[in-house]
C-alpha positions as CSV (number, residue, x, y, z in Angstrom):
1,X,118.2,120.6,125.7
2,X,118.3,123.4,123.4
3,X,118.0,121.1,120.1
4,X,114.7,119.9,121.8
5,X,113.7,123.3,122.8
6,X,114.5,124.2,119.2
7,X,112.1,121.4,118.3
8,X,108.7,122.3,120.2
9,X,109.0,126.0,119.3
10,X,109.3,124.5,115.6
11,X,106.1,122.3,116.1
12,X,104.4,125.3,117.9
13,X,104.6,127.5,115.0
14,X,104.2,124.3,112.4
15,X,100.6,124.3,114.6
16,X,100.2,128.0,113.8
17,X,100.5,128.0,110.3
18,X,98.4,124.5,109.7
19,X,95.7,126.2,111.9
20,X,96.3,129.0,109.4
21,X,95.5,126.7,106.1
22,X,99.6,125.8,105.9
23,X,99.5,122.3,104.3
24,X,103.5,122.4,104.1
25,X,103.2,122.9,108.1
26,X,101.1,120.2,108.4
27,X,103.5,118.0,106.5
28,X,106.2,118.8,109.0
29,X,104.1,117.9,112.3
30,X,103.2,114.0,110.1
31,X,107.3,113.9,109.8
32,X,107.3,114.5,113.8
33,X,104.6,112.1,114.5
34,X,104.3,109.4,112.0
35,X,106.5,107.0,114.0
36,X,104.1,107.3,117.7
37,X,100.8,106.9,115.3
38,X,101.9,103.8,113.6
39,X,103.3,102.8,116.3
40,X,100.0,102.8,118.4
41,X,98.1,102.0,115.2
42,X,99.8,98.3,114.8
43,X,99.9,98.0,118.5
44,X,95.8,98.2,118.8
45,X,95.5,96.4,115.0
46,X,98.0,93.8,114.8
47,X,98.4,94.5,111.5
48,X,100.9,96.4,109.8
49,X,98.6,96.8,106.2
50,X,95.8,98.2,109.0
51,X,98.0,100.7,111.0
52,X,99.6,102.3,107.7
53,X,95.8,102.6,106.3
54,X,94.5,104.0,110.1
55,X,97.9,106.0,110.3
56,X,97.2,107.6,107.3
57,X,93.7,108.0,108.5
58,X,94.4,109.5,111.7
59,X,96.5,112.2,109.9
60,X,94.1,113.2,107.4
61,X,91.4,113.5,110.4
62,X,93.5,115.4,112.5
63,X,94.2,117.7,109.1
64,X,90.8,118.6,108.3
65,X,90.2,119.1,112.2
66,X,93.0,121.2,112.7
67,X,91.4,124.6,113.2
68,X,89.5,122.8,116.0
69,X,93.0,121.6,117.6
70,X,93.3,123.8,121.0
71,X,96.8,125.2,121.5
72,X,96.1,124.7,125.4
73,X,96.3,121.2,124.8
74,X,99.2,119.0,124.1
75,X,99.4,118.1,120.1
76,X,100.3,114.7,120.3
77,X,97.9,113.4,122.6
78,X,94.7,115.2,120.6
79,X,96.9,113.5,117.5
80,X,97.7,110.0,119.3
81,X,93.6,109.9,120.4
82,X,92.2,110.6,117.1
83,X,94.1,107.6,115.7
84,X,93.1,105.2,118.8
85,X,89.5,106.5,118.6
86,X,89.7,105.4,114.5
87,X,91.8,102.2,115.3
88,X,88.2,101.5,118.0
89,X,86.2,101.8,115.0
90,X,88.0,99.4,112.8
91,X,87.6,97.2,116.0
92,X,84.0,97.4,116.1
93,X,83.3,97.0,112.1
């Protein structure tokens, strides 16, 4: 329990600092995350080449986005609808 509390107050001050301009932060939070987003990725693509490319996508969205990220709101589901809402997009092209 403490290891996971350890964890969150990590990704809460990883958030700070990439709100802040902190590209190292935001290299910690695609460590955290990059597993769920692919996962979801090849889930809604079927494709693994398609969900590393949307993946990869998703993060670089959510990076330039980041100051608009609101700390009231859980991370990963602003992160984990940012890749579906790309992954829809491929769908419709």
């Amino acid at each position: 329990m403490q290891q996971l509390e350890r964890l969150e107050q990590s990704e809460d001050e990883w958030l700070a600092l990439a709100q802040g301009g902190d590209a190292d932060a935001f290299s910690h939070i695609v460590e955290l995350y990059q597993r769920p987003v692919y996962n979801l990725c090849y889930r809604m693509l079927g494709n693994s080449q398609e969900a590393e490319d949307a993946a990869q996508e998703a993060f670089l969205r959510a990076f330039r986005a980041i100051k608009r990220y609101d700390p009231k709101r859980k991370f990963a589901s602003w992160l984990l609808s940012i890749a579906a809402n790309y992954c829809i997009d491929q769908h419709r092209k």
